[in-house]
Every structure is written in C-alpha cells, then in structure tokens.
N, C-alpha and C positions, 0 to 999 in steps of 0.2 A: 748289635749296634746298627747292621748295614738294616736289620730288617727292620728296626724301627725308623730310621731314614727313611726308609721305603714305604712303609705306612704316612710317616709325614709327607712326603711327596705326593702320595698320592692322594689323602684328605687335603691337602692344599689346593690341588690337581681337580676334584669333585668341586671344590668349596667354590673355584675361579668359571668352571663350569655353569655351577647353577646360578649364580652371578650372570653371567650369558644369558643364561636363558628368561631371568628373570629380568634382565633387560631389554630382550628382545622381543616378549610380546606386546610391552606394549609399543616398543615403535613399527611392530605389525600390523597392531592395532589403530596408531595415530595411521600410519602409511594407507589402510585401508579405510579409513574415515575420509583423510584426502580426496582417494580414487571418486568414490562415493560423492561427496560434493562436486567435482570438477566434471564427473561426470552427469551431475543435478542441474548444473550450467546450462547445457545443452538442451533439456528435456523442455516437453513446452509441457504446462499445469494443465492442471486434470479440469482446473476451475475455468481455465480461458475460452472466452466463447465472443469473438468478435460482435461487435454490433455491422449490422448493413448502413454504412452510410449514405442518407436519400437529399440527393439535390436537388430537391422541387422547390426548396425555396419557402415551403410552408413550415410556418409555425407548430411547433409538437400541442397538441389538440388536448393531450393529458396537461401541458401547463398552463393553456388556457382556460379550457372547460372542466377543469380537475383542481388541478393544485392552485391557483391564482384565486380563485372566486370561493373556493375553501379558506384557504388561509384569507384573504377581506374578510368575511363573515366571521367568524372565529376572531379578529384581531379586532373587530370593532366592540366586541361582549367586555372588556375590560376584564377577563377574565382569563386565567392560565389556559392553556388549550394546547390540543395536538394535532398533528398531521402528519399521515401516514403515506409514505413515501413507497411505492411500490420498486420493483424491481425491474418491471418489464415495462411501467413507465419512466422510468431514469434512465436507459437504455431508449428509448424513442424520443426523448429530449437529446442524447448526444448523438443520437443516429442523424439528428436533423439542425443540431446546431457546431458540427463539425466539418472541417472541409477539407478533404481529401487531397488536394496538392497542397495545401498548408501543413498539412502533418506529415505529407511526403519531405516536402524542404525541411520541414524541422527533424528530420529520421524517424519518423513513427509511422507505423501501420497497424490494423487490425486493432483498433483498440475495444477495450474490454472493461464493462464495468458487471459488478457481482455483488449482491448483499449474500455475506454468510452471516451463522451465529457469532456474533461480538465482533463482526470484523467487515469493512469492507476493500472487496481485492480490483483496483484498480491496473489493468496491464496493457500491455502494447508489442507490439514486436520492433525492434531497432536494432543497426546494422554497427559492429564496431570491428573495425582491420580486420572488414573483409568477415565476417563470422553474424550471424544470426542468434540474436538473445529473445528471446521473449521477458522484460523487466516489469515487475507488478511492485506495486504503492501497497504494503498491506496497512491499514488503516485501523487503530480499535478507538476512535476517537469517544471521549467522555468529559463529562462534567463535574470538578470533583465538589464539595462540600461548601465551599468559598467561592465557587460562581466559574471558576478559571476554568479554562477549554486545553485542551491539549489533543493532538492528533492520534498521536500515539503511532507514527510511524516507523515502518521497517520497510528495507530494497532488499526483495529478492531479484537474481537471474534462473531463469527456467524454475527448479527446484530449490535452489540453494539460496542460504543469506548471503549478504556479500554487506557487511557493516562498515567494513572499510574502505569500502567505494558507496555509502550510501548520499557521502553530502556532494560530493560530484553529479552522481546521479542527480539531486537533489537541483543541484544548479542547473544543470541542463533543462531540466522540465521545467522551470521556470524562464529560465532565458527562450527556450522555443516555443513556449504559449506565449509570452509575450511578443514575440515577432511574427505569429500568426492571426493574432487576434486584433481585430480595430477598435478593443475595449480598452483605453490607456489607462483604466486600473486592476486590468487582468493580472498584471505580473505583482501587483500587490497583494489580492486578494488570495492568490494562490500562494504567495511567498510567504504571507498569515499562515497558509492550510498547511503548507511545509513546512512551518518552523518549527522547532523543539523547543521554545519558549513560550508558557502560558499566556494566551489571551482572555479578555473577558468578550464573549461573544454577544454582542452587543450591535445594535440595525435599526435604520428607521424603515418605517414601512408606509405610506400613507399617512405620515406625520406624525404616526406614532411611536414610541418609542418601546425596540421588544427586547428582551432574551433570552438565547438558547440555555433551559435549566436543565434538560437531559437530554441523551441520546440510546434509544433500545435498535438494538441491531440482533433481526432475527432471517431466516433462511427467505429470501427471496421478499423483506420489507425492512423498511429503516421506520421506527417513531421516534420523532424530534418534537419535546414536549419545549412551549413557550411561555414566556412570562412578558406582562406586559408593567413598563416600568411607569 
C-alpha cells in the first residue's frame, strides 16, 4: 500500500514538474523576445543615412529642371503618365528645403529619407527623458482598386515596432512641421499622409485636374503613375 502511495506521489510529483517546465519556456521565450526589442530601441537602422542639409537658399535643381517641366509636359497630353521619382533626387529636395534650427526646436535631427522595395523609410533622430531614438515612418503606401490611397503606416524606434506609441508619434510630426513651416497647409497635407483613413488622392495642377492611380516603390526610385480626370 505505502509503495503504491509512493508511486502516486511520485508520478503526481513528475506530472507538476513537466507542467514547470512546459511553462516556462515559453515565458523564456516571451522574456527573451522583450530583451530583443527593448534592446532594438536603441539600435540606430542599417537604412538611416542622414541627408546634408544645404542653406544656400537655392532651389533643388532636380525639382526644377527635372521633376516640374516633366510632370507639365506629361500633364498637358491628356493622357495617363508617370513620373519617376528618384531617390538621390528626393533626398536633394529635403536637403534644400529643410531648415536645420527648425527641426532642432521641433526635436529632430539627421533626418532621412530611403526608397526601398514596396516601402518608403522615412527617419530622424529625437530626444525623449533624456535618451536618444532614432524613429522612422515606414511607409508601403498604395492605390487600391476604387481609387482610395492609404499610407500604410508603421512607427518604428531604432529596430523595433512600437504600435502603441505610434498615433502619439504620429501627433508630434504633425504638430512640429506645422510649427516649422510658413506653409499654413503643411499640417494638413501631412496630417492626410498620416492618417489611417482612405483618401482619394486627388490635385489640381495647372488647372487640371489629376490622380494618383498607382504607386511602384522599388530600391532607390518611387513610380507614381497619374490619371488625368
């Protein structure tokens, strides 16, 4: 009798064991997914690559003599058309229409713009209690079927997502372009590019009326094809 007791104690004893153990990998598991993010925070991306911001005062030469007189010619044919958006031109338009104590007062430094495949990473460095982030815009913005635009936003810090600080984020950049900028419908136009509600992307240009009917995003160029309404 005792040694059957003692069998049962002791497969009771194993039973409460593996139970342990089979709950403890995975909170090993979550615990070391944590570390890994928290320490993703910190990390500055492999994609950031500061533009030089240049205060001559001149005009970016790719929007005038490039992108501006492309897009007129093209918008007047009454016909759908594209324009290709380069990467190292997009980057010399914000090199030249960004102003360096403005983004200082607004907490931003070093900012960063990147075409990858299906995405573009927009980032900056900002200072919060005292700590150094590096925060990027990832962007897969598209057209879908019915005309509607959508951003397709995500806030990273350093490496990591951080979804539940993204609409705070999300205010900030909005509230500190608008107070750096002398464009008083800056904070609109961006607070469109930020929202997570469908637009139809819709512009006049020279009296005409266009729309954005796709968006191709590939390593180092953006094609934004147009319809003319």
């Amino acid at each position: 009798m005792e040694k059957n007791l003692d069998n049962a104690a002791l497969e009771k004893g194993l039973k409460i064991a593996k139970f342990r153990t089979i709950c403890l990998w995975p909170a090993v598991f979550l615990f070391l997914l944590f570390v890994i993010w928290f320490v993703g925070l910190f990390k500055t991306p492999s994609f950031h690559r500061p533009v030089e911001i240049i205060a001559d005062d001149e005009i970016s030469q790719y929007l005038t003599n490039c992108i501006l007189p492309e897009f007129y010619n093209k918008s007047q044919m009454g016909q759908p058309f594209e324009i290709v958006f380069t990467e190292d031109g997009v980057r010399d338009i914000v090199s030249r229409h960004l102003d360096a104590n403005g983004l200082k007062k607004a907490g931003f430094s070093d900012v960063s713009v990147i075409f990858a495949k299906g995405r573009i990473l927009i980032s900056a460095k900002t200072n919060y209690r005292g700590y150094d982030f590096i925060v990027t815009a990832v962007l897969k913005p598209y057209v879908n079927g019915r005309g509607y635009f959508s951003p397709g936003l995500k806030i990273q810090a350093g490496t990591s997502d951080i979804p539940f600080a993204a609409d705070a984020v999300k205010r900030k950049i909005i509230y500190n372009l608008a107070g750096i900028s002398s464009d008083s419908n800056i904070s609109d136009y961006v607070g469109m590019f930020f929202s997570d509600n469908k637009i139809i992307p819709e512009f006049s240009f020279h009296h005409r009326n266009l729309r954005i009917e796709k968006i191709i995003l590939d390593d180092k160029k953006m094609i934004v094809g147009f319809l003319p309404e």
